[in-house]
C-alpha positions in Angstrom: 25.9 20.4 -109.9 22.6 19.6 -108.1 23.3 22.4 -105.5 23.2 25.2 -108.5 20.6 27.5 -107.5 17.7 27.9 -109.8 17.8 31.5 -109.2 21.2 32.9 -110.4 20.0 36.6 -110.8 20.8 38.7 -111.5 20.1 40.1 -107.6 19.4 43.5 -106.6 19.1 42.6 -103.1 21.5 40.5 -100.2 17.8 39.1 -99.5 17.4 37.7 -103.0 21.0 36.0 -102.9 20.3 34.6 -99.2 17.0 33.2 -100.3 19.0 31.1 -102.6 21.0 29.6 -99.6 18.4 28.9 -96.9 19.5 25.0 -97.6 22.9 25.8 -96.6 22.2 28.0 -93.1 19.8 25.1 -92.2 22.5 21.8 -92.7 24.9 24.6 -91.1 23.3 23.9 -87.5 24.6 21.4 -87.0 27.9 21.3 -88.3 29.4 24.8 -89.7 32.1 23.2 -92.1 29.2 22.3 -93.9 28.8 26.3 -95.1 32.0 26.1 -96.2 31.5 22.6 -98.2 28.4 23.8 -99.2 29.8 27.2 -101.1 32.8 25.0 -102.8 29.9 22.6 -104.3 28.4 25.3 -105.6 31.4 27.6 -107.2 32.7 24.5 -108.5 29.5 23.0 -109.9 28.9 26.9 -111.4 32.5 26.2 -113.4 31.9 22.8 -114.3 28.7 23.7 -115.9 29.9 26.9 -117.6 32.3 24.7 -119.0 35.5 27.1 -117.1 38.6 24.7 -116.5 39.9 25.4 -113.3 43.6 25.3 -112.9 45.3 24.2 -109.0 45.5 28.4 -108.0 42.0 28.8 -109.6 41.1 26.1 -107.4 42.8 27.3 -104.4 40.7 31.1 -104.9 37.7 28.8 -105.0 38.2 27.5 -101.7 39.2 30.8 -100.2 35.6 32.1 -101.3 34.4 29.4 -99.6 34.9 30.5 -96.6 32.7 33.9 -97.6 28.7 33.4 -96.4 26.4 31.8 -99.1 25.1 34.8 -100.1 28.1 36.2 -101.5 29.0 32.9 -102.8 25.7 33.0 -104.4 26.2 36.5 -106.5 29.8 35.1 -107.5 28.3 31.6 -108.8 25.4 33.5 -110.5 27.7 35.5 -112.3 29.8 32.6 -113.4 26.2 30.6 -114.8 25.0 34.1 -116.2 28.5 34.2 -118.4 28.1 30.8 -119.1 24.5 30.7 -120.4 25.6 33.3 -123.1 
């Protein structure tokens, strides 16, 4: 859960979600599977903490986002922290 963002919007710009991700483009240079292990850490740590028990398809979805760029990882885990902070 330590690679939550601290900003989880909401955004009203792509810039605002990619600021959240510049951790992710940098480890990324060397090693681009690293994106993709980089956006499951956070979609599942987003779950965890919202307390959402993920099921094997759920999980499956999760890894198929994964493969999106960070930023639109980021809106979809800040949606999933928003709902759970409520």
């Amino acid at each position: 859960m330590g690679n939550l963002p601290t900003d989880v919007g909401p955004y009203e710009t792509g810039r605002q979600a990619a600021d959240t991700c510049s951790g992710a483009y940098i480890a990324a240079r060397t090693d681009l599977g690293t994106l993709a292990q980089f956006n499951r850490d956070r979609l599942t740590g987003a779950c965890e903490a919202a307390g959402v028990e993920l099921g094997a398809y759920d999980r499956r979805i999760l890894d198929w986002l994964s493969g999106w760029e960070p930023e639109v990882v980021a809106v979809v885990v800040g949606l999933i922290a928003r709902a759970g902070a409520r």
